[in-house]
C-alpha positions in Angstrom: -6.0 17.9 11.9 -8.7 20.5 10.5 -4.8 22.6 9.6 -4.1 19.5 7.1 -7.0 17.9 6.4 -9.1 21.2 5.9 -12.4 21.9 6.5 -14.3 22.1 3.4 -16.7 19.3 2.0 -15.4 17.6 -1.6 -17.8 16.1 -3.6 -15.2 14.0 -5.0 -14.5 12.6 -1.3 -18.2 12.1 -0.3 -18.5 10.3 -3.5 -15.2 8.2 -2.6 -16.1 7.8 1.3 -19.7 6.2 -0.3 -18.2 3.9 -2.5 -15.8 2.5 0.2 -18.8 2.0 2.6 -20.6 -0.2 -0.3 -17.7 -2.1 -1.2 -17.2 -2.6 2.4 -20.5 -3.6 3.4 -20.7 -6.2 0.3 -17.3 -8.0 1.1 -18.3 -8.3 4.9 -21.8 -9.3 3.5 -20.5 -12.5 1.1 -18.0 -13.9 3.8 -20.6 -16.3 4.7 -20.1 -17.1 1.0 -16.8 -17.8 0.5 -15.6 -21.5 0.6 -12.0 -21.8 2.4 -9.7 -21.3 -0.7 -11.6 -18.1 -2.1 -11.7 -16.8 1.5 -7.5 -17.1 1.1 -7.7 -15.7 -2.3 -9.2 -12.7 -1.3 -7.5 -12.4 1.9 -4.4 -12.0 0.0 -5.8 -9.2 -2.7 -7.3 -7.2 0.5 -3.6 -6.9 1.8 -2.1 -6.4 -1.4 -4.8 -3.6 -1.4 -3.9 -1.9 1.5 -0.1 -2.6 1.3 0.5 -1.0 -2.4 -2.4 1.8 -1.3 0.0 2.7 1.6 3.0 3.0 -1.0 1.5 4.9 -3.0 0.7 7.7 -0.2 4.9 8.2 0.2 5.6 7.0 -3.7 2.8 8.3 -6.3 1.2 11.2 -4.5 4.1 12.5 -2.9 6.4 11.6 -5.4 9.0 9.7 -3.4 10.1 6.1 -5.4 10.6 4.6 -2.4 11.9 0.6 -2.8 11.7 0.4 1.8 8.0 -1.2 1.5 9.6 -4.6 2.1 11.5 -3.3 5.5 8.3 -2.3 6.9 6.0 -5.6 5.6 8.9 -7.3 7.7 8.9 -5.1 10.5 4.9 -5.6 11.0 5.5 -9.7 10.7 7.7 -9.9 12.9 6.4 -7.7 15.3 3.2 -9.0 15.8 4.4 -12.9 15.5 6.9 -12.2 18.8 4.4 -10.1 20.3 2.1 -13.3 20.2 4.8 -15.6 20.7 6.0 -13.6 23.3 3.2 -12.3 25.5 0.7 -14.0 24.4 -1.1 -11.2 23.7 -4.6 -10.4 21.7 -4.3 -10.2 18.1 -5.8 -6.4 17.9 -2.8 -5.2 20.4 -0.3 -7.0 18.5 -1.4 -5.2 14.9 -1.3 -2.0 16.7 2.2 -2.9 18.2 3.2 -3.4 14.7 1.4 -0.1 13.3 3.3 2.0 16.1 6.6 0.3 15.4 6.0 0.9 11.2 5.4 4.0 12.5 8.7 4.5 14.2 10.5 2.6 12.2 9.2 5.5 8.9 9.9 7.9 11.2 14.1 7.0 11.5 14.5 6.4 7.9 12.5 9.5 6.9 14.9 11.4 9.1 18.3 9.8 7.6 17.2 9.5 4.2 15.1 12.8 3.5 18.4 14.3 3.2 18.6 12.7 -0.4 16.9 13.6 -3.4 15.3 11.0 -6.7 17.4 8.1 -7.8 19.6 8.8 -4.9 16.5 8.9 -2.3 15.5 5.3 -4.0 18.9 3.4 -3.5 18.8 4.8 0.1 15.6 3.3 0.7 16.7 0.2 -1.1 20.1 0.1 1.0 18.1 -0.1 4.1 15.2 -2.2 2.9 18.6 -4.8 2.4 20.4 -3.7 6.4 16.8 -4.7 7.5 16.6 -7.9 6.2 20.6 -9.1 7.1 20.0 -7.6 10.2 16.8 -10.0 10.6 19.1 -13.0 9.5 21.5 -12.8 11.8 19.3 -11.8 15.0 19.0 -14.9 17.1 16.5 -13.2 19.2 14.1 -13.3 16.5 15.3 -16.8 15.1 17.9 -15.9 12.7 17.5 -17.5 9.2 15.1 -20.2 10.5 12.6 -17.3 11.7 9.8 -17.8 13.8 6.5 -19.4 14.2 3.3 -17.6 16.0 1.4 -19.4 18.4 -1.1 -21.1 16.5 -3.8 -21.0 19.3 -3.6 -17.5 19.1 -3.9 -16.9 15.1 -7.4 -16.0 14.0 -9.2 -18.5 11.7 -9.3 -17.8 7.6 -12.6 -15.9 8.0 -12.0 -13.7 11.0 -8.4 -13.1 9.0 -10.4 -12.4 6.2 -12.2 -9.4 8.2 -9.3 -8.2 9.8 -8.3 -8.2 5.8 -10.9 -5.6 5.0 -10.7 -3.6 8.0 -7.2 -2.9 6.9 -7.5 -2.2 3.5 -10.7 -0.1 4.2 -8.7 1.8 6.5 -6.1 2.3 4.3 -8.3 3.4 1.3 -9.7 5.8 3.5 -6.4 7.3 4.5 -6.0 8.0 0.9 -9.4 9.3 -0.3 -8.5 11.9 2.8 -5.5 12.9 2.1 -5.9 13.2 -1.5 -8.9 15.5 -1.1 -7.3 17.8 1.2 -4.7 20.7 2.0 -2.2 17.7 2.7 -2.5 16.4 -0.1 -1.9 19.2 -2.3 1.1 20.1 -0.4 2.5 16.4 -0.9 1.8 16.9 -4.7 3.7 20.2 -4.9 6.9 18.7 -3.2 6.2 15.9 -5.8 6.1 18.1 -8.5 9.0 20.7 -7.1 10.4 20.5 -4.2 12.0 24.0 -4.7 9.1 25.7 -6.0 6.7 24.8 -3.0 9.7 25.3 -0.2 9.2 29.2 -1.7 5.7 28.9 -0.9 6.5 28.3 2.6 5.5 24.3 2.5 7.7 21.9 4.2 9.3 19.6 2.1 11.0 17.7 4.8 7.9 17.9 7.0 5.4 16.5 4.4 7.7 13.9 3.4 7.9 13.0 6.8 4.0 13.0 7.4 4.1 10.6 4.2 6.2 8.5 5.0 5.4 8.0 8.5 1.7 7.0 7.6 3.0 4.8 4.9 5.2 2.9 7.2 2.6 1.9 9.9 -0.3 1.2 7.5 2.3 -0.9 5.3 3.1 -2.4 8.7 0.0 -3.6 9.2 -0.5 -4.9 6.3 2.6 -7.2 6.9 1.2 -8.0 10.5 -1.9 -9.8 8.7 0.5 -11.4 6.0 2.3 -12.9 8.4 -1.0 -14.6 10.6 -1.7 -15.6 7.0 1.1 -17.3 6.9 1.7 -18.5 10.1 5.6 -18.9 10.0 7.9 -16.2 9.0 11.7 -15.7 8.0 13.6 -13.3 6.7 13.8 -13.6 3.5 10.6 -14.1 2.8 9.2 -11.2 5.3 11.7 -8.6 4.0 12.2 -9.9 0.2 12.4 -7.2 -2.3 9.7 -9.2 -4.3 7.6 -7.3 -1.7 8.7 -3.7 -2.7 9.0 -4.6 -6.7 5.4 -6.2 -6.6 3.4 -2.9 -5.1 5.2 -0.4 -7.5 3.9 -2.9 -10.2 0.4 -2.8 -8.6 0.6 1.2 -8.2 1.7 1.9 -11.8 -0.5 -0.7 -13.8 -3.6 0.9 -11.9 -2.6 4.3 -11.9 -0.4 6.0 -9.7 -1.4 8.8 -7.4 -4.8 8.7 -7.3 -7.1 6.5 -4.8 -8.7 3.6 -6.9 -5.8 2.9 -9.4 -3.6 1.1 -6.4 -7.1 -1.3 -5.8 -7.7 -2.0 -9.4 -3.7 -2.7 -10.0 -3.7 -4.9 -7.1 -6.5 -7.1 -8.1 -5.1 -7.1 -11.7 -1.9 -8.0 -10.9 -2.6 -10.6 -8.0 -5.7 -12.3 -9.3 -5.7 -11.9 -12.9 -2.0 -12.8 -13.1 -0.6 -14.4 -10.4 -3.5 -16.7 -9.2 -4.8 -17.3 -12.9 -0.9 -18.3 -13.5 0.1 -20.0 -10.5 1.3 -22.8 -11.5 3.8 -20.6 -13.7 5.3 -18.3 -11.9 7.6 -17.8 -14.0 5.1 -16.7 -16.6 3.3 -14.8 -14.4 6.4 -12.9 -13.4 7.3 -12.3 -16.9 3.9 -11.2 -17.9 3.6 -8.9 -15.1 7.1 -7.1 -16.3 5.6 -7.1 -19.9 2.3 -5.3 -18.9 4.0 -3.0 -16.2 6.0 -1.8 -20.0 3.3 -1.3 -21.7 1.2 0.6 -19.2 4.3 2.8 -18.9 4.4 3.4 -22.6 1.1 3.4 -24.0 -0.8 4.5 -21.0 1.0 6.6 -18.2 -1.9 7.3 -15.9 -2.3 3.4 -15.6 -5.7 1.9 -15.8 -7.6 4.8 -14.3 -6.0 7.2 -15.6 -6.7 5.9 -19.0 -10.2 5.4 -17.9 -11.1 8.7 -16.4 -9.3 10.6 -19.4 -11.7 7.8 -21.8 -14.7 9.3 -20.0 -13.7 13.4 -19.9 -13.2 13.0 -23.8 -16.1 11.1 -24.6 -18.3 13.9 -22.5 -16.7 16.8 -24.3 -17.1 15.1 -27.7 -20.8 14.8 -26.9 -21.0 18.3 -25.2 -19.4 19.9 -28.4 -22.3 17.6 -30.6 -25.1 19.1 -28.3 -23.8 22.4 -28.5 -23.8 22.3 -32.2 -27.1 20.8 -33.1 -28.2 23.4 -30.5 
């Protein structure tokens, strides 16, 4: 552990580590707050959270565009729904079922896939995101196209959901502020950046893909397992829809891919300043989000953050040049 994620102390991580604990502590802290329909609101933005901070582990920081995100949202749902519907079993041993099988599920398709490279890496990831989802149809085991319903006896209310909610995006966000402030994370981001170059430097590209992708896959896992108690009933194509895989690139990119905070500011652009605002368009929403998703790629490629943070370092050395010539 100490081998990846090193030993030394980054200010940059405290400093993350501390705002997580706040944010944490204030959403726990307004629950008591929250009438039923806002509780479901931000339910939904905590997964989204979580689920496009997980992609962007495998996607922005180590550089792999992978379109599989809706394979393991369905894996989790369904493996927590028959887990309850099943066994009967408690809701925390069902999300870690699903974790473990996102995680082994990551694991397979990391080992077939890795062997391709870019655009040809992404229509593999797409090609089994699609196997996943026909294979899900035509399961009767797991109901077929008519899916399944979990017990509803055993699905937690809206608030305790809620909590579950920021559990798993806090752990999530954590993962991230981690593994971007560490020896692991600057070996994913030299594979990103060349995989030829950093194989010369005796790093792994295969093995921190693998690492990536794995830890994507369960976390995006569980993130599915608490969409689907959301939801109650599941089916294919809603559980393994591409919408899914396009959605959390969008949120990655818009907020800035790559770093920590740009996934959580994306996702609660995207989701509640588009699609909940816009509702009762969706087809305006969807349109709008394709139209801003443009522009941020054009006019600002580090996304929201990025645009921020390189705001902020310019305004400093503007005023840093001023003091040093009054001075």
């Amino acid at each position: 552990m100490r081998h990846f994620f090193g030993a030394g102390v980054s200010p940059s991580r405290n400093r993350s580590l501390i705002g997580l604990v706040i944010g944490v502590a204030v959403l726990l802290g307004v629950t008591g707050m929250l009438g039923r329909y806002q509780i479901s609101v931000a339910t939904t933005i905590l997964l989204y959270i979580g689920v496009t901070s997980a992609w962007n582990l495998i996607g922005g920081i180590a550089g792999q565009f992978s379109l599989a995100s809706s394979a393991f949202i369905g894996v989790g749902a369904y493996s927590v729904v028959m887990m309850l519907r099943g066994l009967g079993v408690p809701v925390a041993v069902g999300l870690a079922f699903a974790v473990v099988v996102g995680a082994a599920f990551a694991a397979i398709l990391g080992v077939i896939l890795f062997r391709l490279r870019g655009f040809y890496f992404t229509i593999g990831t797409l090609a089994a995101a699609l196997a996943a989802m026909t294979w899900m149809t035509t399961w009767q085991f797991t109901g077929g196209t008519s899916g399944v319903s979990a017990p509803l006896a055993l699905i937690p209310d809206s608030k305790t959901l809620y909590i579950w909610a920021v559990a798993a995006a806090a752990i999530t966000v954590a993962v991230s502020i981690l593994v971007v402030n560490s020896s692991l994370g600057l070996r994913l981001k030299s594979v990103r950046d060349g995989e030829d170059i950093a194989d010369s430097l005796g790093i792994s590209p295969f093995g921190m893909k693998m690492i990536a992708m794995v830890i994507s896959g369960a976390l995006t896992a569980l993130g599915g397992a608490l969409f689907a108690l959301q939801k109650a009933s599941i089916e294919p194509k809603s559980a393994f829809g591409l919408d899914w895989s396009i959605t959390v690139i969008v949120m990655a990119i818009v907020g800035g891919l790559g770093t920590v905070w740009g996934p959580v500011i994306g996702a609660v652009v995207i989701y509640y300043g588009i699609t909940v605002q816009l509702q009762s368009l969706p087809a305006v929403s969807a349109l709008l989000s394709g139209v801003i998703l443009v522009l941020v790629i054009r006019f600002l490629p580090g996304g929201i953050l990025g645009t921020i943070e390189t705001g902020v370092r310019a305004l400093v050395a503007r005023r840093r040049r001023g003091s040093s010539a009054t001075g």
